[in-house]
N, C-alpha and C positions, 0 to 999 in steps of 0.2 A: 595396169590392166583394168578395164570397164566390169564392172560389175555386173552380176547376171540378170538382175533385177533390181532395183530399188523406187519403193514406193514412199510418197509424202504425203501425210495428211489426207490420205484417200478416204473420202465419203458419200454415199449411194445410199438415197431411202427410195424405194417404190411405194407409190399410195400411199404419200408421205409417214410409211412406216419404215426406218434404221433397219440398212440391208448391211452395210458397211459403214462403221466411226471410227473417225477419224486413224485410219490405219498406217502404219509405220512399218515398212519390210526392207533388211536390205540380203541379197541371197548375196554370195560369190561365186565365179564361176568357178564348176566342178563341183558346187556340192548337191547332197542330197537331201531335199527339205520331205517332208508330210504334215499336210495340213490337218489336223484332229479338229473336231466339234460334230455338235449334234446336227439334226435333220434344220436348215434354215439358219445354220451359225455364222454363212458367210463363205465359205469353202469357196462353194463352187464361182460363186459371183463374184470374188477376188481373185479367181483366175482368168473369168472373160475379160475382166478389166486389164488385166496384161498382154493382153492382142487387139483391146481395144473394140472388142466383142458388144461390150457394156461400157458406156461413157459415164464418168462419177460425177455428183454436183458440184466436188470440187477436188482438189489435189492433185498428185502430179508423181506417173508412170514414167517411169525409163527402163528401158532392157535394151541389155546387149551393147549396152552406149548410146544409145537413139533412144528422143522423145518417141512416146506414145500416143499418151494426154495430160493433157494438163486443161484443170477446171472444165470439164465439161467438154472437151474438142479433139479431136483425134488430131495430131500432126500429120506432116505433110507425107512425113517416111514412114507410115505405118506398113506399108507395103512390103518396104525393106526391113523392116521387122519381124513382120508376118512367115520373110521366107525363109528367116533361122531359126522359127520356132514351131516343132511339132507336137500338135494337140493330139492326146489321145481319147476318147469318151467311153464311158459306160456302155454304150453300145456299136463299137467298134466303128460305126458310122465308114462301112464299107456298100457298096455296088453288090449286090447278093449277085447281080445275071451275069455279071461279067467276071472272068477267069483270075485267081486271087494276084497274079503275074501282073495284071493290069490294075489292078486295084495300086499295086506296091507303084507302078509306074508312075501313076496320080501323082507320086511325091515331086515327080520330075517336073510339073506343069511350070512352076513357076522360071526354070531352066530354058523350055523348050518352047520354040513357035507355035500360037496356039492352036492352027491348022496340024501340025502333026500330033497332037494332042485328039485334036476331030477324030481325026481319019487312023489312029492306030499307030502313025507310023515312028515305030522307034527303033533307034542303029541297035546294031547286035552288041554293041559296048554296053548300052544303056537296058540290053535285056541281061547280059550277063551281071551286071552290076544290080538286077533287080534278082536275078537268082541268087548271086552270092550271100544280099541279105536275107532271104527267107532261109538259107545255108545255114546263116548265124542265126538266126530264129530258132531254128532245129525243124522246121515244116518246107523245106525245099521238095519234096512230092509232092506237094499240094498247088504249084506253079499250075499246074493246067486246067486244075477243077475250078466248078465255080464256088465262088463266094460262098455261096447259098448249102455247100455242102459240108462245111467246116464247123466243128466243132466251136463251141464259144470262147475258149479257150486258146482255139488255131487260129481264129478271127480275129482275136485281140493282139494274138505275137505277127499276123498281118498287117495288123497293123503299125506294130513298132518296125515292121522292116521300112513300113514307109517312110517311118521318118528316118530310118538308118539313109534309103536314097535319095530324099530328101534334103541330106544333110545338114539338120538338125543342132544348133548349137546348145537348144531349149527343149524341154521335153516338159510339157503341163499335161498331168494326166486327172480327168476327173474321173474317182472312182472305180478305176478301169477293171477290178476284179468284184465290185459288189456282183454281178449275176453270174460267179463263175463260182466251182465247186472249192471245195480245199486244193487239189492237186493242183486244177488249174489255176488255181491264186496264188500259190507257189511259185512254180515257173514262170509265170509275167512276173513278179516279182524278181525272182533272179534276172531275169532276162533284162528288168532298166534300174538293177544294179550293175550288169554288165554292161548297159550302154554307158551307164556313168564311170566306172573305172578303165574298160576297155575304148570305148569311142570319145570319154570326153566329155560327155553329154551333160548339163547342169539339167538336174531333174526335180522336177515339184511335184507331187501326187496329193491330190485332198483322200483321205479314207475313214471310214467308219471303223473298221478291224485294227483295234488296237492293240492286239499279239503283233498285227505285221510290223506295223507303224517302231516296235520296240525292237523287231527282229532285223527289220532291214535301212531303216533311216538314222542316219545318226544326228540329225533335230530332229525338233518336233513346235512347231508353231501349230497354239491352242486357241480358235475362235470361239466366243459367246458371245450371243445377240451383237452380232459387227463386231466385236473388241478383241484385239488379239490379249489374252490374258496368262499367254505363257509361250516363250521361243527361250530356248534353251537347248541343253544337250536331252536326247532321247531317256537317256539313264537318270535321269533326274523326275523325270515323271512320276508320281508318284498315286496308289488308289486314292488318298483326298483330294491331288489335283484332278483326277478322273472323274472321279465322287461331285465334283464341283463342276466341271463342265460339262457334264451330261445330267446334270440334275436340273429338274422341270423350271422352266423359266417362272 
């Protein structure tokens, strides 16, 4: 079986200042990783790199079985990449005007001709299949409202339906509960623990909150200044390894 991810010698400086050295990752599929470090440790820029988001000076991206990049170049199948793999963001990065139903639909584009994509038009299989996952969300009443009326919290489990119909083999989440309250960090929390045991789904989360990262991940890969300086089991974390990576560069 291809592995979910694996990274070689990956390294990214901007304004020739160490955004990511020389980085070494490899996930399997089905598990559940969280990336820990402070604000600028690499988190988040170690995940564009795996969609190919962010091209590195050098090394060499594989997910899912398929090149990424390698040294600086995106391959040719980054596309076929792209389509098994759902990004979540910090700010749900949904359509606030349009109806949250259509939002989840989005996941479909890459499925569907892009003209019925334009114009609306999707079969009634493809709206039941976009109910069912706001269903498993727990916000199936929320199909018809717009975007724009949803809690931040409802926004964000809108967004993991999309990649439930999306179909999803990858799940990279940056951040996704920093601007949500405790309940609502909670629940999205539970929610892509259950895309990873119930759907399958090989899930990455970079996070600040490190109660969740203990509660709910069972790694824990630790960046400082680019360097991964700790992947290991969760339970192994300890407040010096903490003490150490969140102390002032």
């Amino acid at each position: 079986m291809a592995k979910a991810v694996h990274v070689e010698g990956l390294a990214k400086s901007f304004a020739g200042k160490p955004a990511l050295v020389d980085v070494d990752l490899v996930v399997e599929q089905g598990e559940m990783v969280v990336l820990l470090g402070a604000s600028g440790s690499g988190k988040s820029t170690l995940l564009r790199h795996l969609v190919g988001a962010v091209l590195g000076d050098k090394g060499k991206v594989t997910v899912l079985g398929h090149d990424v990049q390698s040294d600086g170049r995106c391959t040719p199948r980054i596309r076929e990449v792209r389509r098994q793999v759902g990004f979540v963001f910090q700010q749900f990065n949904l359509v606030l005007r349009l109806p949250v139903i259509v939002n989840v639909l989005i996941g479909l584009l890459h499925r569907v001709p892009w003209w019925r994509s334009v114009l609306g038009r999707f079969s009634v299989q493809e709206r039941r299949q976009a109910l069912e996952a706001l269903a498993a969300m727990g916000i199936a009443e929320t199909a018809w409202q717009r975007a724009s009326t949803l809690s931040g919290g409802q926004q964000q489990r809108a967004a993991l339906a999309r990649c439930v119909v999306q179909g999803a083999k990858l799940i990279l989440a940056d951040e996704p509960v920093a601007s949500l309250d405790p309940e609502s960090s909670r629940k999205v929390m539970e929610l892509l623990t259950r895309l990873n045991t119930e759907f399958g789904c090989t899930v990455i989360v970079s996070l600040h909150q490190v109660e969740l990262a203990a509660r709910y991940f069972p790694r824990t890969v630790a960046l400082r200044q680019g360097r991964v300086v700790f992947d290991g089991p969760s339970s192994a974390v300890t407040p010096e390894t903490l003490g150490a990576l969140y102390a002032s560069n």
